[in-house]
C-alpha positions as CSV (number, residue, x, y, z in Angstrom):
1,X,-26.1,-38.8,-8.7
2,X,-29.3,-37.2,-7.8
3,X,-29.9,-33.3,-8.6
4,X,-29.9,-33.0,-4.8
5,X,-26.2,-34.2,-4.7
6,X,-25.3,-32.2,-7.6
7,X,-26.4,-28.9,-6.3
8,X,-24.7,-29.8,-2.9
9,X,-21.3,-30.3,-5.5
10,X,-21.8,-27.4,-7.3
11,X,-22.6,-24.9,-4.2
12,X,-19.2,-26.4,-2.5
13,X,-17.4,-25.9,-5.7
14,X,-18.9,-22.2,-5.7
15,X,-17.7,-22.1,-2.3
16,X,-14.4,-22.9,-2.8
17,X,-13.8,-20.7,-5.8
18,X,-15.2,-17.8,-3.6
19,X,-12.9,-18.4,-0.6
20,X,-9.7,-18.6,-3.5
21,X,-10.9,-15.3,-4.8
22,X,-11.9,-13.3,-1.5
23,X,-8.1,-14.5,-0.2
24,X,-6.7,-13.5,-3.3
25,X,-8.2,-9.7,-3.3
26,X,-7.3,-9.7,0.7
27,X,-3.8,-10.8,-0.6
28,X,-3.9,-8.0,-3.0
29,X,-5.3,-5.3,-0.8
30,X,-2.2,-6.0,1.8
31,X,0.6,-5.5,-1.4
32,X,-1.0,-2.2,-2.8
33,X,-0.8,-1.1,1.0
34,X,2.5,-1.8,1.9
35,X,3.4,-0.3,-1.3
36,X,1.6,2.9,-0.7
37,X,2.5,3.0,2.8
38,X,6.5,2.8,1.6
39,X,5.7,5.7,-1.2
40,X,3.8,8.1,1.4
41,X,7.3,7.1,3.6
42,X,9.6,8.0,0.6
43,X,7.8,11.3,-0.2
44,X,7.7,12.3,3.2
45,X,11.3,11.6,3.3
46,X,12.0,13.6,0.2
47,X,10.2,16.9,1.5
48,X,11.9,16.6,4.9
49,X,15.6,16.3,3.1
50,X,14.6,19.3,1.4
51,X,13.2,21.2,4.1
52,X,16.6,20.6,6.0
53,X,18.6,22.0,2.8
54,X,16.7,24.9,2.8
55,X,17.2,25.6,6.4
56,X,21.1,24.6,6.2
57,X,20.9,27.4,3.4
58,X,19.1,29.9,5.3
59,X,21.2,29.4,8.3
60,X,24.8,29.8,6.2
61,X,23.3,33.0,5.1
62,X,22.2,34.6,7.6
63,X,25.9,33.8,9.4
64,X,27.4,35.2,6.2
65,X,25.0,38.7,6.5
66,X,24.5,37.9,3.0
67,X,20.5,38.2,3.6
């Protein structure tokens, strides 16, 4: 094998292992989305619970004329 043939080898080899690794950190970047997308949804959830507590609260009281 010529050193022309070898470099052609070894830059398609490169380029394969590049192509592996860029779909692996695209593969990556989509799970550590989701994931944050579902904990931004979770906390969002959480505050809006407690927000409607507090108003259930505020509501009972004020009906009581215990405020």
């Amino acid at each position: 094998m010529s050193k022309i043939e070898k470099g052609i080898e070894s830059s398609m080899v490169y380029l394969q292992i590049k192509e592996l690794m860029e779909n692996a950190k695209k593969q990556v970047f989509v799970k550590i989305n989701n994931i944050l997308v579902q904990t931004y949804w979770e906390i969002g959830k959480i505050i809006v619970e407690d927000e409607q507590k507090n108003k259930e609260r505020a509501e009972y009281l004020i009906e009581n004329k215990k405020i």
